[in-house]
Structure formats: C-alpha cells, structure tokens
N, C-alpha and C positions, 0 to 999 in steps of 0.2 A: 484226648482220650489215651490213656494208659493202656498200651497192650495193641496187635495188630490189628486194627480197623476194618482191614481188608477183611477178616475173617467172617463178620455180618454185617447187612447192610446196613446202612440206616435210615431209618425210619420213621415217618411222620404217623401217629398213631390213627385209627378208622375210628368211628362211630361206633362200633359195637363188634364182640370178640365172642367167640364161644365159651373162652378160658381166657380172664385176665388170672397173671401170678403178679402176685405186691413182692418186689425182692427179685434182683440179680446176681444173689450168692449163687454159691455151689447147689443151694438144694433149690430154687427157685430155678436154673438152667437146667438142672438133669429131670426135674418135673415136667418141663415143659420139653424136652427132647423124651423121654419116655411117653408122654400124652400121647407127642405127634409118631411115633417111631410104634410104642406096640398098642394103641388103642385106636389111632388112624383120629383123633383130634390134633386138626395142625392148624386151626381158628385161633390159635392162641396170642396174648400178649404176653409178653414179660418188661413190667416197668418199671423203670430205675429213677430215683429222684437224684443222685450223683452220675458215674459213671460206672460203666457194668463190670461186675465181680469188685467192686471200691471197698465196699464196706467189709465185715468182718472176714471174705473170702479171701481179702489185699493182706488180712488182719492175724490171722493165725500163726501156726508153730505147725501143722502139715502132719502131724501125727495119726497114723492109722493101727488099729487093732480091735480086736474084738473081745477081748477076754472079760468081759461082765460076769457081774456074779447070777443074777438071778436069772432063768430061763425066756424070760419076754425082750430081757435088754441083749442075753444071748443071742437070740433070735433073729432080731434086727442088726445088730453090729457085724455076726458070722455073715449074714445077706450080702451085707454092704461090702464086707472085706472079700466074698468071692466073685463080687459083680468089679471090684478093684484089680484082679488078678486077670481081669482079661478086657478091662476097660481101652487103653493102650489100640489093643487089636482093634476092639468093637470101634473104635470113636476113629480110628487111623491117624491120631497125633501122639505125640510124645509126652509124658506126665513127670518122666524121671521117678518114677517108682522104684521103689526100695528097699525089699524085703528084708533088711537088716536086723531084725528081732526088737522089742523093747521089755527092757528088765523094769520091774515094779518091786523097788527096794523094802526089806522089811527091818525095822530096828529095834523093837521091843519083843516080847515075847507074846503082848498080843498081837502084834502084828504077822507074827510067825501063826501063828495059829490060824489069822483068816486070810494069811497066804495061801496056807497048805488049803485050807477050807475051798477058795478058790481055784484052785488049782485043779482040785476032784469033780467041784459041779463043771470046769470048764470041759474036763476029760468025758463026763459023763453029757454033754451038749454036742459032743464031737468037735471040742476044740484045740487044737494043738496047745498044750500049756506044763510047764516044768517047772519043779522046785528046784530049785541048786544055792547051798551051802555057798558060806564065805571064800573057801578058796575057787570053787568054779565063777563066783563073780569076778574075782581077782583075776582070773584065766580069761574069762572073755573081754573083762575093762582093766587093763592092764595101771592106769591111772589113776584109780579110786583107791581111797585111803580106806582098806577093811580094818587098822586094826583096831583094839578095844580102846583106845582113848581117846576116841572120839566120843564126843555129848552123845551125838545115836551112832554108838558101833552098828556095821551092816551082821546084820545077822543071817544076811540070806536075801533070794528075791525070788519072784515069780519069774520066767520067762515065755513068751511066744512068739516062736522063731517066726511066724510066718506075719508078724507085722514089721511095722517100719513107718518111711516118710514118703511123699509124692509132692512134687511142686504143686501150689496152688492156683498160681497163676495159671499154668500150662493147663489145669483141669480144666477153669471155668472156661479159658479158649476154646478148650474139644466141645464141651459140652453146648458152649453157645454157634462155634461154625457149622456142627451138627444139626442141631437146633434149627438154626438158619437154614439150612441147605432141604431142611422138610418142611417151609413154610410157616415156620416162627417169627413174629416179630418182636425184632429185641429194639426197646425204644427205653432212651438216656433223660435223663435231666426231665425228667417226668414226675414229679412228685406226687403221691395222693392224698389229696386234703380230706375226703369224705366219705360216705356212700351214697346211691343210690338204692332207694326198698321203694314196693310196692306191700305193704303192709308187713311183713314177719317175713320178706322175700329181699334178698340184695339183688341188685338188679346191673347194678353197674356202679361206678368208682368217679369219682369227683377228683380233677388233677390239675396241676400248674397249668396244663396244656390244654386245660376245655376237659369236659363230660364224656365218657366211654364207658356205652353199655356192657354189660357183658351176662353171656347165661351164667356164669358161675364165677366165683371170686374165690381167689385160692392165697391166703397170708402164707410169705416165706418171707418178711421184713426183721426177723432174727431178736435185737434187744427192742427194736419198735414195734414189736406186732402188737405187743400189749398198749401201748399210744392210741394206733389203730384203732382197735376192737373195744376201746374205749370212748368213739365215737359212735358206736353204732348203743352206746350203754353197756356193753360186753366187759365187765370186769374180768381179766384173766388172772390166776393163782401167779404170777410169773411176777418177778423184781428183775430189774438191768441192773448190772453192775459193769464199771470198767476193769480190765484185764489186761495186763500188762506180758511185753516180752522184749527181747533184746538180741543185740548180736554182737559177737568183737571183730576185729579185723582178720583176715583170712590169714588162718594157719596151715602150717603141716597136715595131714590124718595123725591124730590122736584118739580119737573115740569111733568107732565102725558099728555101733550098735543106739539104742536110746533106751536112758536110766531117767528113770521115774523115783523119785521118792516126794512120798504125804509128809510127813514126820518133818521133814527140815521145809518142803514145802519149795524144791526145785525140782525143774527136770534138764537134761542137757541131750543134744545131739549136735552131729554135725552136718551143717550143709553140704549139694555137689561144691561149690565153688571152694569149701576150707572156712567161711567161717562157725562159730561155734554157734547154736540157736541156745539160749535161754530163757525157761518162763516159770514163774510160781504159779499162786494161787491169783483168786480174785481181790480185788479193792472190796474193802468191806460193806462202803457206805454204797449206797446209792445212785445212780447216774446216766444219764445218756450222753457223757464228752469220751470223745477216743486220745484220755488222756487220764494216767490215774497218779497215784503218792510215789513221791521219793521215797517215801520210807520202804514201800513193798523192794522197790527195785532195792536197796540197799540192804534187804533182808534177805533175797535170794541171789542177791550177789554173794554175802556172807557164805551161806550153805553150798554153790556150787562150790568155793573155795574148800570150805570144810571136806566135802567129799574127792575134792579134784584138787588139791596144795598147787600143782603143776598152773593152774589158772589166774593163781593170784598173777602170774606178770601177763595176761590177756590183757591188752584196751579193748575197751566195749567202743562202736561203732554208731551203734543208735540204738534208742528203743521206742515202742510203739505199744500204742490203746487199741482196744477194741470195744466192743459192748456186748455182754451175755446176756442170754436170758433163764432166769436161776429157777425151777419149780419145786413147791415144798419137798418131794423126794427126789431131785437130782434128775428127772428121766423126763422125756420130752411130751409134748403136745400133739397127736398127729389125728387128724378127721373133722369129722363134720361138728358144726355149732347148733345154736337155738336159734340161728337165722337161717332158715334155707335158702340153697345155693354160697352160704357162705363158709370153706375149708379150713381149719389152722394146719402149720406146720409150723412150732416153735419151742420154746423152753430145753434146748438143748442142751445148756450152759456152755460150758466148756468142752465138748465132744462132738460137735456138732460138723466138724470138716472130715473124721472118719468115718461120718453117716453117708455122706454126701449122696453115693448110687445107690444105697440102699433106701434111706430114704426118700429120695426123689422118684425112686422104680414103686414105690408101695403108696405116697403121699398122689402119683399119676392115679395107679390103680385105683383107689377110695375116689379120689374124683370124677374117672369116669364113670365108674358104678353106683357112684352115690353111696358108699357103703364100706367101711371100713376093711383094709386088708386085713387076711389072720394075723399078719406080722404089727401090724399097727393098731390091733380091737383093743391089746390091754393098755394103750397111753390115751384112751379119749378123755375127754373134758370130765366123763359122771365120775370118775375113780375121784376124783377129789368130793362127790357127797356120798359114793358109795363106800368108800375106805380102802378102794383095792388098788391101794399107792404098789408102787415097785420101785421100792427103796434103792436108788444106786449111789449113796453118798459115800459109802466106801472108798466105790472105783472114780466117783467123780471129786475125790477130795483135791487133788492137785489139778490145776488145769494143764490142757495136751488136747 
C-alpha cells in the first residue's frame, strides 16, 4: 500500500452498506467523509479495485483555482477553493497548500479579448482575478521569454492570486483518516464487476470480493465511470482519454507562481521539493491505459522551452498517465441517474483534483437528499437533451 496505512483501518467489506462510493479519488474520500461528518451517514463504503487515492488522485499536476468563465462552473470551483483555504485546519493534517497565484497566458488578440472577458464575469462572481500586461508578467515570472519573437508572443495573462498547488497525496490521506475515524470503511483491491437492481432500483454492487448490498450507489470511478454505468445499459455523454505529465530532477526556486498557457498547450510549476511539474493537453485518441504518446510529451516539452529558454538544460525525471473523463462541454456530471438509488459524479476532465472539497461537500449533499445541490442542479445528466450545456472549453483547454 502506498501511503500510511496506519491512517485507516483495513477492512474486510459487510453485506450491505447504506452508501457504497465506486472510487478512492479525492472526490469519492471527501464524499464519503462529508456524508458521515455533516449528514451523520457513516454506513458507508468506499471501494477501491487498486489501492486507495492510486488512480488519477496518485495521477495529477495538483493545481487548484476557480477562475471559470460561466456562473454554474464559478460556483462550484469558488466552493471548492474556500472549503480548500481551511481544509488543512478542518481535517488536522497537512496538504502543503499553496496559495502562490496561477497565471492563464494570453497570445493572440483573441485571446486577449476572452481574457479580459473573463476576468470581468470572474470579478462580477466575487472572484479574485487581474489582467496584467507583458511587463507585469515578466515581474512576477522573471524566466519567461515575453518578447515578440516568439511563434505566440505573451501578450498578457489573467491572474488569481488566490490559487496555487496542494499535495495530493497528503489530501487523499486527510480525507480518508478522517473518513475513517467517523466510521467509514475504506476497503482496497475490491473491484466492481456489476450491479445489483431490483427492477429500475440499484440495490447493491457486484465485486472481486463477493456481493455488497447497498441503499444507494454513488460512481466517483473518474475515466471508468462510464465502463460502469455501461453495465447497468447507462450510456454516458463522457470519452476517457489518457493525459500525460512529467517532472525534471530537483532544481533551485526558479518559478513561485503557476503559468498556464492553451495556445502552445503547456503549463509549469514548481514543486515543495524543487522539481519542476509539467503537463499539456490531453492524448487525442481514445483510452483506458495510464500511458499516452511521445509525441504529446515531446510537444510540450518544446513549448515549456519556448516560454522558459532557461529549461532547455532541465532532465526530465519521469513522466506519468492518467485517464479523464471528457463531456461534450468540458463541465462535469454531478446527481442522480434513470436508476434510482444510483448517483454519478464524473466528466471532470482535467479539473477534477481542484473540485475535490467542493465537490465531494455537494456530490454528499445530493445523496443524502436524493436531490440535487443548488451548486450541482445545472451539471445533471438532462442538460445533454435539454441543451443547457455550460460550455467550459475555454478554461478547460489546457489540462491542470
């Protein structure tokens, strides 16, 4: 087992659960410590076909902000990032939170345009968010090449100071000894093959380990929810694709902040330890392996370079896959299905570790209530036949 063991027991699964959650990520731990912590369901299971926090929670780049354009993705991400600002306290472990700012590079002059664009709805959300000109990026990232001869001169960026990074590892820990310590069971190497229904009713979960009833089934299996929910005949709007990211061997502090840019299609920060974290975009094609092309990697190796010259003498140290889960507008899946008693929480894509408290505080709530939170009514399943998508491709064009 990866990670302190001591921190939850372990556990041989029961017969039947009030709350099974599919998924040991970040959003599938804080669901299940919200359930038991502010709706008093601690009948819960949470179970892992690997090892818990493995999959894309092991997988990410740790990047937290809220700055969305439309008012529903506002909503949800500003939640998430103030329920982050005192996470730390509330859980009593350490996350290495970060509030270091992250910059959202603009290079053309439309991009200047739904910078600044953004920048207005984010002020009018009540979000902390700043335009600043080529030389103020130059002032805060002293190593980025602004000037015009680059393929995309920086023309500018969005900023908001009040994001940054959080270890991942260290979260899913709080989140699961928490968890644990109010009557959770966190149970490993548990895979679910199936469901069980009682006619248009899940009733319980088919696994490696034998049959486990359960009153309610709640997906947080992230790029496999849609595998899943594909067993009950549940077609989901949602494609996996793998996503790639990297790191070089530990440096000096060179960078104290995190630069975003769509347009070349990297982003960089730096870890506590010194080394450098990089990730692009997704793999195009299709996929459940946590492994994707050399070519990506070799494309946004190019681009950091281009923006960071100073990088070309970094060795890269490793790199790693994960699996997303992509929905036709960028924005996630959160509530109840056409089977009763059965929950989604999915389609994050790539944004899905800065939801993590918000969504698991809102994804609890819907489940205890049977009933969608305000913050979660506009991502249900009918926007895809009613039309009322909430386009976030903009801000989800680069993954972070």
């Amino acid at each position: 087992m990866i990670g302190d063991a001591s921190l939850w027991r372990k556990r041989d699964p029961d017969d039947h659960y009030d709350v099974v959650i599919v998924g040991s990520g970040g959003h599938g731990l804080a669901t299940a410590y919200y359930l038991a912590r502010e709706h008093g369901i601690r009948d819960v299971a949470v179970l892992e076909r690997g090892w818990l926090a493995g999959g894309n929670m092991a997988r990410n780049t740790a990047i937290i902000r809220s700055n969305y354009l439309w008012d529903a993705s506002a909503g949800i991400y500003e939640h998430a990032l103030g329920l982050w600002e005192g996470l730390e306290e509330e859980l009593g472990r350490p996350m290495l939170l970060s509030q270091r700012g992250v910059l959202n590079l603009a290079h053309t002059t439309h991009d200047v345009r739904e910078s600044v664009r953004r920048v207005n709805a984010n002020r009018l959300n009540g979000i902390d968010a700043e335009w600043l000109g080529p030389e103020e990026v130059k002032k805060l990232v002293p190593i980025i090449d602004t000037t015009p001869a680059l393929r995309y001169p920086v023309l500018g960026a969005t900023y908001q100071p009040r994001a940054g990074i959080a270890k991942h590892d260290l979260v899913a820990w709080a989140f699961a000894a928490a968890a644990d310590a109010l009557g959770v069971h966190m149970i490993e190497d548990c895979e679910v093959t199936g469901f069980q229904r009682s006619g248009d009713r899940v009733v319980g979960v088919h696994t490696s380990r034998g049959p486990i009833g359960a009153g309610k089934v709640a997906l947080c299996a992230a790029g496999h929810t849609s595998v899943l929910a594909e067993r009950l005949g549940l077609r989901l709007p949602v494609q996996s694709h793998p996503l790639q990211a990297m790191v070089t061997q530990l440096l000096e502090p060179v960078i104290d902040t995190v630069v975003m840019s769509s347009a070349v299609h990297v982003y960089v920060s730096q870890a506590d330890k010194g080394e450098l974290v990089l990730g692009a975009g997704i793999d195009a094609y299709n996929g459940y392996g946590q492994r994707g092309s050399f070519c990506t990697i070799e494309h946004q190796v190019a681009a950091a370079v281009a923006l960071f010259p100073i990088l070309e003498h970094a060795q890269l140290l490793r790199t790693w896959g994960g699996i997303v889960d992509v929905t036709p507008d960028a924005s996630p899946i959160i509530g109840p299905t056409p089977f009763e008693g059965l929950y989604l929480n999915c389609g994050w894509g790539t944004g899905g570790f800065k939801a993590t408290p918000g969504a698991g505080h809102v994804f609890a709530d819907t489940i205890a209530n049977d009933r969608p939170h305000p913050l979660a009514a506009p991502f249900g399943l009918e926007r895809f036949t009613t039309g009322a998508l909430v386009d976030e491709h903009g801000a989800a064009a680069v993954a972070h």
